[in-house]
C-alpha positions, 0 to 999 in steps of 0.5 A: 866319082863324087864332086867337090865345089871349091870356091876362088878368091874372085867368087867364083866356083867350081866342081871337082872330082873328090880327091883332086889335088891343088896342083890339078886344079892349078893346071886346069885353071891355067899354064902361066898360073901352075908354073909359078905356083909355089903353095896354096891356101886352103880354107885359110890354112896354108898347105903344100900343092899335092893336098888332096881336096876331099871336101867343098873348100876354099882355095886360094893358088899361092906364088912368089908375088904373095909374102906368103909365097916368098915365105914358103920359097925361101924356106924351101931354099933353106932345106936346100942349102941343107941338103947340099951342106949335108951332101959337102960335109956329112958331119953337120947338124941342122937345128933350125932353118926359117924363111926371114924377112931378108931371104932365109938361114939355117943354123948349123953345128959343125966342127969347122968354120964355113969359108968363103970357098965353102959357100962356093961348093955349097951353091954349086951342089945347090945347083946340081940338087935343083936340076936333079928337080927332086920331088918334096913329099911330106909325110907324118910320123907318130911322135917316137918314130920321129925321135928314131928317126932323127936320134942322131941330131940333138936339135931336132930331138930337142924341139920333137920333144917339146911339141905336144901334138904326137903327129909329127911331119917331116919332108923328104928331098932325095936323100935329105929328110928335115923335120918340119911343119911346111908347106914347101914348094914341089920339088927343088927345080922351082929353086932355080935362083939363089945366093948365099950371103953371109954367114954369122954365129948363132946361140942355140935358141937365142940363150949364150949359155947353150952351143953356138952354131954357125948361121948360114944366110941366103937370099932367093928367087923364082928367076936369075934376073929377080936376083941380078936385080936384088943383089944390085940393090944390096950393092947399093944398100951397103953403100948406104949402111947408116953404120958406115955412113953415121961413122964418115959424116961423124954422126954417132958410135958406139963403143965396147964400153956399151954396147946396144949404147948409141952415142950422138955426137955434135952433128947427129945431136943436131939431126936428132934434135931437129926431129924432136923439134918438128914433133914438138911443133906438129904435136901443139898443133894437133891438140898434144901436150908434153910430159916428162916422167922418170926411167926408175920405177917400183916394181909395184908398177910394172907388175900392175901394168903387166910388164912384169909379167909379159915383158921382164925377160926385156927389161932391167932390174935395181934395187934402191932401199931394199925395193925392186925398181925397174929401168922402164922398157916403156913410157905408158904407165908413167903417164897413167900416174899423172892421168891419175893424179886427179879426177878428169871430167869428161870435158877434158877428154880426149886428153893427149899426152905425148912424151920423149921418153927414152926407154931400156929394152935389154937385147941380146948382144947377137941381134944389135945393129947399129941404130936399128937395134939397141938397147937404149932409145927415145919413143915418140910415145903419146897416149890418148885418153878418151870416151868410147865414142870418141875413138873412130875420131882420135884414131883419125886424127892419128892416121892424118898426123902420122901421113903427114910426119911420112909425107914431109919426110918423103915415105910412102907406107904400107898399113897392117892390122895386127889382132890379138895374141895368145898371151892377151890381156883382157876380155874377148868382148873389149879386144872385138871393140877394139880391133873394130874401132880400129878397122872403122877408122881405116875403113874410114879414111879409105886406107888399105891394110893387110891383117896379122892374125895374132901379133897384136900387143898384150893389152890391145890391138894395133896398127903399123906403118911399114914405111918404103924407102927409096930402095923399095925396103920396108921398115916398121915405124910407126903404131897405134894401139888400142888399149881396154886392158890398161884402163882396167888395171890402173882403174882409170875414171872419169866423171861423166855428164851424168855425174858418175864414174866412167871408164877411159879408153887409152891409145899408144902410139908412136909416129917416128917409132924410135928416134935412133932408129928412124936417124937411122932409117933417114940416113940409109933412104937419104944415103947421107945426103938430107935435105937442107932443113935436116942437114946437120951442116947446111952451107960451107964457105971456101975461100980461093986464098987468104985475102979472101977470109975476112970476107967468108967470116963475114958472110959466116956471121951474116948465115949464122945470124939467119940461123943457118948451119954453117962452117968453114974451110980456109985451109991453104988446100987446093980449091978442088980437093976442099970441094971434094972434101965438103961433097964427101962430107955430104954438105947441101950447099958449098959457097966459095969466095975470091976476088970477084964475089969481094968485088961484086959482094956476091958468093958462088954457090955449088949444090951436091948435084954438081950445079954452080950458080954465080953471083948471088947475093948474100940476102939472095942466098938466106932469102932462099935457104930459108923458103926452102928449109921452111918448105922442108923440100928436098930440091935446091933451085936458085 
């Protein structure tokens, strides 16, 4: 038999006999290793188990620790949960059924609504499916045959039809057969732990003028215990759901009267203003200057910036004196007019400009979340304008002020660089430069990151900060783009040394991402309870009864005075239900005064944590809030 040489991520290299497949090779180079397997990359492309290996190649075992892994597994547990609806009610239609970030879906056409004892009989005909241990087998059909095949499903037709390659694959598990592209896992007996999660209603291909289906949602893993364990983290991520939370602490709501509208009220202002502030101070010191431009612009503007063309199905539209104007989606180029409002010499660069800007980004109404996703927010946007020789440098000085911005908050973060799409602006040449300096920078500041082939921007490439909060999820924050495409079209020059014209590079970027957004991201990792410095209520006085209010309004002054938060409750109330109520309300630092405190001109403190200190002086008191603001710590000691 002829040999094959197959390279492994660790550098080594082994020979095979022609025709083996991965899953063989799998075994060879381990039981732990061929148990937990689930797909495999061949020469960077991703492929099921039972590949044949005809060529010197590279591979890669793929499992459940890699995000691909966890990818392949939950779209296989989609077509599980396919198979078993399938079996349970032999109406059903299948459109599409993807692996998402938080587990898998698939959406579903059927003449009822799916009830909670529905997704009981699903999960135990899931289960039956699993121990039956069915073989995945993959098999390509020529672009008729799969319309024969699934002529009965309108969906499926739909998306054949639109696929230009006149291969199609489809996967077979026992009687189900799905169209699909894969890879999958073997066979249904990997799927051992799974759990259907909730269920919402879904437009076909995202447009509400088409059918809506219903969506199907679940969550799974390779063993019982990593779903236990996930499933007491989705216990405790409800109960810090920043939409129920921002309701009780009377943070911010949003109403049917704008939906995707977030409004603040006095206590979320505050947080809110607070974040702008801490931007404010951090950006003057890094060298930034502010702007402001308007959320109106002609339409002239947004087609030479490009958004006309790669963005208008997000963005609003009016008319004003029989014009096209547009509510901008993003602040950019509002801040190349004023770039352009003279010539710039070399010596003011860089330039860094940041601006608050609140920008409107229309989505559709199914995908709206609380302050996650809406349709109207405030981008800490900043954009740098500067020479070729100045990026690694500017690039840094970012990566330091955004791991500062993180680490005050108590982030840690993981880093992606994303390259460029199939709809890019601009020359292959410019978008290598780019993705370069990027990588040169990150390389610079020893900073590991994992590469999205594809997904950077229109106009350039970039890099995010997916932040890890305290229940070990990740949000998308942070994003520094860098942009060839943008100077380019707008002609931004300026004079260099010699004289002449030259052309800037510009970097995008954001730090908080969103201002709404990243509240409620800090409301979820803080479960409500935020440090002193960022709580919109920092102490609250109670008194024991009403000889002791004079006494709390004073103190009140004094803390006012100090520019502390501060509130009171001289309700004639039981002093354990005030202090219950000021713990729900999740209030750092509850001051309570009575007889003694008068006597002794002192107050009693009580922090969230339970702990009581005596005695303490008022001085004592402001002294110490205010180091412990001006620390921005998250720790109350006394």
């Amino acid at each position: 038999m002829a040999k094959i040489k197959i390279k492994f991520p660790d550098g080594s290299v082994k020979e095979y006999e022609k025709g083996i497949s991965i899953i063989k090779v799998a075994e060879g180079l381990g039981k732990r290793l061929s148990e937990d397997a689930i797909a495999a990359k061949l020469n960077n492309e991703l492929v099921d188990l039972n590949t044949k290996l005809n060529k010197d190649s590279n591979l890669k075992i793929i499992t459940f620790k890699d995000d691909e892994g966890k990818e392949v597994f939950r779209h296989s547990s989609a077509h599980l949960m396919a198979q078993a609806v399938k079996n349970l009610f032999p109406k059903a239609k299948f459109a599409i059924g993807p692996a998402v970030e938080e587990g898998f879906y698939y959406d579903i056409d059927y003449e009822k609504s799916f009830t909670p004892e529905d997704f009981v009989k699903i999960e135990r005909e899931m289960d039956k499916i699993v121990k039956e241990n069915l073989s995945i087998e993959r098999t390509e059909l020529t672009k008729k045959e799969a319309l024969k095949l699934f002529k009965d499903n309108p969906y499926k037709t739909e998306l054949i039809k639109e696929l230009k390659d006149e291969k199609i694959s489809i996967y077979k598990q026992g009687n189900f057969i799905d169209f699909c592209r894969g890879p999958h896992v073997p066979s249904t007996g990997k799927l051992k732990a799974f759990k259907l999660t909730k269920i919402a209603g879904a437009y076909w291909k995202g447009d509400a003028k088409n059918k809506q289906l219903q969506r199907l949602y679940g969550i799974s893993f390779p063993d019982k215990k990593q779903l236990k364990d996930y499933l007491k983290l989705l216990e405790e991520a409800e109960k810090r759901d920043h939409r129920k939370l921002g309701k009780e602490l009377d943070l911010f709501s949003v109403h049917d009267e704008g939906p995707g509208f977030p409004f603040f009220h006095p206590k979320g202002t505050v947080i809110i203003n607070i974040l702008k502030d801490f931007w404010r101070k951090e950006h003057a010191k890094a060298g930034y200057t502010e702007v402001i431009t308007p959320i109106i612009l002609n339409r002239n503007l947004w087609e030479q910036s490009g958004h006309w063309d790669h963005y208008k199905e997000n963005m609003y539209f009016t008319k004003i004196d029989d014009q096209d104007y547009a509510i901008k989606p993003m602040n950019c180029p509002g801040g190349i007019l004023i770039y352009k409002t003279r010539l710039r010499s070399y010596r003011e660069l860089p330039m860094r400009m940041g601006e608050m800007g609140t920008v409107h980004r229309h989505e559709l109404s199914g995908v709206l979340a609380g302050l996650f996703r809406v349709r109207c927010f405030t981008q800490d946007d900043a954009h740098i304008y500067m020479t070729e020789e100045q990026i690694k440098n500017e690039i840094i000085g970012v990566l330091n002020l955004t791991d500062h911005f993180y680490k005050t908050f108590g982030f840690d973060y993981k880093v992606e660089l994303s390259t460029k799409p199939d709809n890019a602006m601009g020359s292959d040449e410019s978008w290598e430069k780019a993705t370069s300096s990027l990588k040169a920078a990150l390389d610079a500041k020893k900073i590991k990151y994992k590469i999205n082939e594809g997904e950077g921007a229109f106009y350039g490439p970039k890099i995010d900060f997916h932040l890890k909060d305290c229940l070990g999820r990740t949000w998308q924050c942070g994003t520094i783009q860098l942009d060839f495409a943008m100077p380019e079209k707008f002609n931004l020059t300026y004079e260099g040394k010699d004289g002449k014209k030259h052309r800037p590079i510009m970097i995008h970027r954001v730090i908080y991402g969103s201002i709404e957004r990243f509240l409620g991201i800090l409301i979820e990792h803080y479960a409500g309870k935020f440090p002193l410095w960022l709580s919109p209520v920092q102490a609250i006085i109670l008194n024991i009864n009403d000889s002791h209010i004079n006494y709390g309004e004073e103190l009140k002054k004094k803390l006012a005075e100090n520019n502390i938060r501060v509130e009171t409750d001289f309700r004639a109330e039981t002093m354990p239900k005030k202090v219950r109520e000021a713990q729900l309300k999740k209030i750092p630092l509850i001051l309570t005064v009575g007889d003694k405190e008068i006597k002794n001109k002192t107050v009693a403190v009580r922090t969230l944590d339970g702990k009581v200190y005596f005695n303490i002086k008022p001085e004592d008191l402001i002294k110490k809030m205010q180091e412990i603001i001006d620390r921005k710590s998250s720790e109350i000691k006394f």
